[in-house]
C-alpha positions in Angstrom: 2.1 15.3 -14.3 1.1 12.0 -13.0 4.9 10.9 -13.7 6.0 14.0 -11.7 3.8 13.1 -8.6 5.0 9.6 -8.8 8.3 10.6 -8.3 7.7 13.1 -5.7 6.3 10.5 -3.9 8.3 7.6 -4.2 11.7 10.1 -3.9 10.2 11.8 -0.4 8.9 8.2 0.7 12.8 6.9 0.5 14.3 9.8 1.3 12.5 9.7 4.2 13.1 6.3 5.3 17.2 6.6 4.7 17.1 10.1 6.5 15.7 7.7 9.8 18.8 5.8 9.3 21.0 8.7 9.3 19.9 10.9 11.9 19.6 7.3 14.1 23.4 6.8 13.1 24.7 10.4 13.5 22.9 11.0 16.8 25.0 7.5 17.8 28.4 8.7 16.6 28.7 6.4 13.8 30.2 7.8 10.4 27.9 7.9 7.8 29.8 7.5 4.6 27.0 7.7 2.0 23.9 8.7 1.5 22.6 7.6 -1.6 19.3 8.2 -3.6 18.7 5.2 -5.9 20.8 2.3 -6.5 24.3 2.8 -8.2 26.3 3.0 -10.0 26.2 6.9 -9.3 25.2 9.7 -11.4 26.4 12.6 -9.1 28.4 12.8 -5.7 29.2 15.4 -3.5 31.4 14.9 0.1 30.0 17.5 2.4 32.2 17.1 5.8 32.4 13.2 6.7 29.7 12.3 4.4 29.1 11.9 0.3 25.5 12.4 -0.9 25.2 10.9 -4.0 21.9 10.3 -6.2 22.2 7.2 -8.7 21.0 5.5 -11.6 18.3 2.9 -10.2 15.4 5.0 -8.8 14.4 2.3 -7.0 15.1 2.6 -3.7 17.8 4.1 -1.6 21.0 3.6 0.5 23.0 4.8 3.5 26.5 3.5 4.0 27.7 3.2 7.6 31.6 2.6 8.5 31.3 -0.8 9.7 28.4 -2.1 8.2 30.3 -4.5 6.8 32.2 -6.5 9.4 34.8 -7.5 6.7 35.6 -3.5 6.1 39.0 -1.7 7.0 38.7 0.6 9.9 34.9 -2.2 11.9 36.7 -2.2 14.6 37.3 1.6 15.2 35.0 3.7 17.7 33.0 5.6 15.3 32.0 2.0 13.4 28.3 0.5 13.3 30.1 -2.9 14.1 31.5 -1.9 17.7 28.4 -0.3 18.7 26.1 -2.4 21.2 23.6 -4.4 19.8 20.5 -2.6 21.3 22.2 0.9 18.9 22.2 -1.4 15.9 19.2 -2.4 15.9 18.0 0.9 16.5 19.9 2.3 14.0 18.6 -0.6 11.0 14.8 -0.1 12.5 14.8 3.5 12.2 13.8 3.8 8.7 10.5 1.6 8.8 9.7 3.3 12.1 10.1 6.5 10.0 7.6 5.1 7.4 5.4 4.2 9.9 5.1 7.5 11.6 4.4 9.3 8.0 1.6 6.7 7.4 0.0 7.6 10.9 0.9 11.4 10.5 -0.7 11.1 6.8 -3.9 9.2 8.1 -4.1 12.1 10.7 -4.3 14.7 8.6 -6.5 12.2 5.8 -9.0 11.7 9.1 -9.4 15.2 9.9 -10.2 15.6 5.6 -13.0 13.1 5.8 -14.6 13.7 8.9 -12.9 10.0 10.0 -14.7 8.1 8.2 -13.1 5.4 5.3 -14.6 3.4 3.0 -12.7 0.5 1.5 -13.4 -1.7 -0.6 -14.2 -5.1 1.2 -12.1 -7.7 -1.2 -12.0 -10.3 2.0 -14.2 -11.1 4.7 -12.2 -8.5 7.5 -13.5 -6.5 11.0 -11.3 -3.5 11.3 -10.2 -3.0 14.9 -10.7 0.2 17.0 -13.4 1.5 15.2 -17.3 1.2 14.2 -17.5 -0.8 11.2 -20.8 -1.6 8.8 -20.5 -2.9 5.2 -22.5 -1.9 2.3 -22.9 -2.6 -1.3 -21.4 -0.2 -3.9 -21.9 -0.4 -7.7 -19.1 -1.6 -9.3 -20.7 -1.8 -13.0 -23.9 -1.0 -14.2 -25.4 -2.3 -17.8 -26.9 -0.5 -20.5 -30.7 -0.3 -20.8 -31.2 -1.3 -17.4 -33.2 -0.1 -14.5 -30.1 1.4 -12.6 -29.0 3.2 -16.1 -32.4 4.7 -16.9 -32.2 6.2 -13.3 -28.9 7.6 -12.7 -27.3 5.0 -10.9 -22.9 5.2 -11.6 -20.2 3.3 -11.1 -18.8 4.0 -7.2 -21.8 5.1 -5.7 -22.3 3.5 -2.3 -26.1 2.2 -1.4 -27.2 3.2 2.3 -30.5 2.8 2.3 -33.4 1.7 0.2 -37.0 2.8 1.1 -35.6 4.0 4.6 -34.1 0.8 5.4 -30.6 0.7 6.0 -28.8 -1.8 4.0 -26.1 -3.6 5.6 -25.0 -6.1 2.7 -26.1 -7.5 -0.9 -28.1 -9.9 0.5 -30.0 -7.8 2.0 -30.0 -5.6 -1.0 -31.1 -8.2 -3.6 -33.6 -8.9 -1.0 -35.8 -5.8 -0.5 -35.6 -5.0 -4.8 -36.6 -8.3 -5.7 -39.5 -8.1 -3.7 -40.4 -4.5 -5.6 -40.1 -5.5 -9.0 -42.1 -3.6 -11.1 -42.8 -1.1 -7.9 -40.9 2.3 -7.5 -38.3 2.4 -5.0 -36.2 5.0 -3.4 -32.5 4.5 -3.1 -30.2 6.6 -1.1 -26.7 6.4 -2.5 -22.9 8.4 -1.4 -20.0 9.0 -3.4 -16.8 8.8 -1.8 -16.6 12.3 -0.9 -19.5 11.7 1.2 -22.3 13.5 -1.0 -25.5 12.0 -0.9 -28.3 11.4 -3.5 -31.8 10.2 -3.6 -32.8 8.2 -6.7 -36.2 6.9 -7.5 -36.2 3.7 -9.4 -38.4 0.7 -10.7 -36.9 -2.9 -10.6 -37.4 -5.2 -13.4 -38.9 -8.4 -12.7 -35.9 -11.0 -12.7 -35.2 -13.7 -15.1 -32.0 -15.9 -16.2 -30.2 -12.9 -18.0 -31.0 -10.2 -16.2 -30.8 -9.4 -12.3 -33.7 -6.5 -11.1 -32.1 -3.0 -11.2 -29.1 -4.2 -14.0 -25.7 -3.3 -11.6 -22.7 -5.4 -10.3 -22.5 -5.1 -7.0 -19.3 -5.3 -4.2 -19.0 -4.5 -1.0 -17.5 -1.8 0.7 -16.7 -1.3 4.4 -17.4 2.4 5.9 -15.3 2.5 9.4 -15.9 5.5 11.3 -13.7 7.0 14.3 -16.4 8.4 16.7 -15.6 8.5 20.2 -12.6 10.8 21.4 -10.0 8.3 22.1 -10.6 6.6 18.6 -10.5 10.0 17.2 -7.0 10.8 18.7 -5.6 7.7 18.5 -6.6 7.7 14.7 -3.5 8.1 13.0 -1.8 4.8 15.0 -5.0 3.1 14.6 -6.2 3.6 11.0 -2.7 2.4 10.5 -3.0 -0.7 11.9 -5.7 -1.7 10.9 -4.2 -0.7 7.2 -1.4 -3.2 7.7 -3.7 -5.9 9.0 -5.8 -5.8 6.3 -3.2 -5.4 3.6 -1.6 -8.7 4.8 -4.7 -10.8 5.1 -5.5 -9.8 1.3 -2.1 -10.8 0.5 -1.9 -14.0 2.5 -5.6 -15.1 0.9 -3.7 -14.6 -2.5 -1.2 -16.7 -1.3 -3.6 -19.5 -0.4 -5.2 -19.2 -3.3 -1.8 -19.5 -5.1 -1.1 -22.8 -3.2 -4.0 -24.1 -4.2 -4.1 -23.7 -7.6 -0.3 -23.7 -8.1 0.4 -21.7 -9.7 2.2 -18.0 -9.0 -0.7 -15.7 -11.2 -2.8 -14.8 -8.0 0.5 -13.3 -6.4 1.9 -11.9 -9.7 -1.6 -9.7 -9.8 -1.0 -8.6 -6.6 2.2 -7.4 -6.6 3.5 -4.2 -8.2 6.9 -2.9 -9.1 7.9 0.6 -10.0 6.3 0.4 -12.9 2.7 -0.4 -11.5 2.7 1.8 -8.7 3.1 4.6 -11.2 0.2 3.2 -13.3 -1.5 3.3 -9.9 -0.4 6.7 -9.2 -2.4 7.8 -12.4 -5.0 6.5 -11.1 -5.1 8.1 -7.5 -4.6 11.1 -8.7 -7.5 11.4 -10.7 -9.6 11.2 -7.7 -8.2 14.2 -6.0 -5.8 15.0 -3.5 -7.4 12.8 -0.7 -7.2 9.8 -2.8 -3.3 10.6 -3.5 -2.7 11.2 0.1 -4.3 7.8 1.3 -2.2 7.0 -1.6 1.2 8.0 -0.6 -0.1 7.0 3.1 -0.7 3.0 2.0 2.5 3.1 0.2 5.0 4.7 3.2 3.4 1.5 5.5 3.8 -0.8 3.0 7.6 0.1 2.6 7.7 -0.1 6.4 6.2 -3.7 5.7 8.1 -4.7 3.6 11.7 -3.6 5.3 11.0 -5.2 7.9 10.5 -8.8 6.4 13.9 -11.1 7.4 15.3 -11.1 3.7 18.8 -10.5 3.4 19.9 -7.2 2.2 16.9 -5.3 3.8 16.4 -4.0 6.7 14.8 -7.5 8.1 17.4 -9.3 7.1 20.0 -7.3 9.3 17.3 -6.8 12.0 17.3 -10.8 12.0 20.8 -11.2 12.4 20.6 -8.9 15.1 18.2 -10.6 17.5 19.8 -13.8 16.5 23.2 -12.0 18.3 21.1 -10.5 21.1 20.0 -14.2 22.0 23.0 -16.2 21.5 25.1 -13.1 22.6 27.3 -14.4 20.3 28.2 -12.7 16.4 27.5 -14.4 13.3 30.9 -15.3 11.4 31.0 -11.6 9.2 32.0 -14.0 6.1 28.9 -15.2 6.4 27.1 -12.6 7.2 28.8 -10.6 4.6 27.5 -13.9 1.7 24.3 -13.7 2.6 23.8 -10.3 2.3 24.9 -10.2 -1.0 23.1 -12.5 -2.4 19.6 -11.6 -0.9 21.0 -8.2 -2.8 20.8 -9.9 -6.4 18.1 -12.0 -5.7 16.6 -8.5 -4.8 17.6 -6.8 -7.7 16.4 -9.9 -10.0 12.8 -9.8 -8.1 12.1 -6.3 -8.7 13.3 -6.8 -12.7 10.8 -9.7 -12.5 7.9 -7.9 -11.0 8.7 -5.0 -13.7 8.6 -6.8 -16.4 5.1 -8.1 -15.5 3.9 -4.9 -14.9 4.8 -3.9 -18.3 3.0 -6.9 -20.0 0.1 -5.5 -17.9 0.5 -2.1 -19.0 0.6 -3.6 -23.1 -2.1 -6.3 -22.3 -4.1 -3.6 -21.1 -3.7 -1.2 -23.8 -3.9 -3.9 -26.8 -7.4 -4.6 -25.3 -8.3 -0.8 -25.0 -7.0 -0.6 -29.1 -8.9 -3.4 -29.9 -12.3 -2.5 -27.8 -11.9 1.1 -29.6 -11.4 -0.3 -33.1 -15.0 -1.8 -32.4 -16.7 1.3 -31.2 -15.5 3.3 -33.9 
């Protein structure tokens, strides 16, 4: 089932984004040769008036094939090409898919917003304030040991701490602070799940020695943004967006420092996912509901619109790039050129994805070797 989702999503994410490009293109009068699910080479094909819709072997990704794309093609210089067209259409017509990513993120978190009362909680992996929005961070239990405190009492995995004898708690500091100083003394803890249930729990912290910490859990930190006023709350779509995107690359430039630092590529390789991992992820989501699979299918549409728009050849960025370099100059990169470079962003592409694959599938055995062997013990 999981599978099934996966592609669902992944197949209306692209389908999506090339379906930007073409109604961009048609609405501009340039012929739209292919439109392609997947990569070739080509499984099925059908030519239905000026245009074949094809679906293809690689599902990883998708195409559409203007006349004219390529500058070096027969017929560029004829009126209905993508080559003749002024430079302000072009651009239009390569932006149009990650602008249609980014407006099923924002319609997504809209509908996601109105599900949860607009209020998110995510979990706080660097220091970040989210824009547009009220913001507090509080702990959440990330583990909990056996024959502790926190065990004995009820406390799970996910649970979010808000307060703890009636005082809100506002970090793990503060947290570890106000137990320590009731060890051995009963105290109440308020804790939410994600859905936003709440629970009262009554437990006694163990004094705290080399080994052990008070109530026995592992502890993160989670940020809870809320949309209150009426202008955040309409505006929450574009803005939980944003501040998505913002967040998602200051993670991912911190595992690039990090990287830099220790050179060496692992920090980056654990942070990246192919097709392969975002399905393992999908299995995941889905577990948690259809909330979970919506922000989901929400993070991954922006992050596709991220990621097209990045100046690497053969994407969307790449040809974006070219673009405002000719808006600038006024002048047309030599199409031989152009034409080389695209090409070989292509395969470098191609190899990049096989390469992130691959790692996700040592993952996916690492991972399971360890279940085998942690089961093997338990038995």
């Amino acid at each position: 089932m999981f599978i099934l989702i996966f592609i669902l999503i992944l197949g209306l994410l692209v389908i999506l984004h090339e379906f930007g490009h073409f109604i961009v293109a048609k609405r501009s009068k340039i012929k739209v040769e292919e439109f392609g699910i997947g990569l070739p080479p080509r499984i099925w094909g059908k030519k239905i008036g000026e245009t074949i819709y094809s679906v293809n072997w690689l599902p990883i990704g998708g195409f559409v094939r203007l006349k004219g794309e390529d500058p070096t093609d027969k017929g560029a210089n004829e009126k209905d090409s993508f080559y003749v067209k002024p430079v302000g259409t072009r651009i239009l017509v390569v932006t149009a898919g990650v602008i249609a990513n980014f407006l099923i993120g924002v319609i997504l978190f809209y509908l996601i917003a109105f599900a949860v009362g607009f209020k998110f909680d995510l979990p706080l992996l660097v220091d970040h304030k989210f824009r547009f929005t009220q913001q507090v961070n509080t702990p959440v239990i990330v583990g909990v040991e056996e024959n502790s405190p926190a065990k004995s009492a009820g406390l799970k995995e996910g649970q979010i701490i808000t307060l703890v004898n009636n005082n809100q708690i506002e970090s793990i500091d503060e947290l570890q602070k106000i137990v320590r100083e009731n060890a051995q003394k009963e105290v109440n803890i308020v804790v939410r799940d994600s859905a936003g249930n709440k629970q009262e729990i009554k437990v006694t912290p163990r004094k705290v020695s080399e080994d052990q910490g008070p109530l026995g859990v592992a502890l993160s930190e989670v940020a809870t943004i809320e949309y209150k006023t009426l202008p955040q709350k309409a505006l929450v779509g574009f803005s939980h967006s944003i501040n998505t995107v913002e967040y998602s690359g200051k993670i991912f430039y911190n595992l690039v420092k990090v990287a830099i630092a220790q050179r060496t590529a692992e920090p980056i390789s654990s942070g990246v996912a192919g097709p392969v991992g975002i399905a393992q992820l999908t299995n995941q989501v889905v577990q948690l509901g259809t909330v979970a699979t919506l922000q989901f299918a929400a993070l991954l549409s922006l992050n596709l619109a991220v990621m097209n728009l990045l100046p690497i050849p053969a994407l969307d960025g790449g040809r974006f790039a070219f673009l405002v370099v000719e808006a600038i100059t006024r002048k047309r990169i030599y199409p031989k050129i152009e034409k080389i470079v695209h090409t070989a962003g292509f395969f470098i592409l191609i190899t990049l994805i096989l390469v992130v694959t691959a790692n996700d599938i040592n993952r996916f055995l690492a991972g399971k070797a360890l279940f085998e062997k942690f089961s093997d013990l338990i038995k």
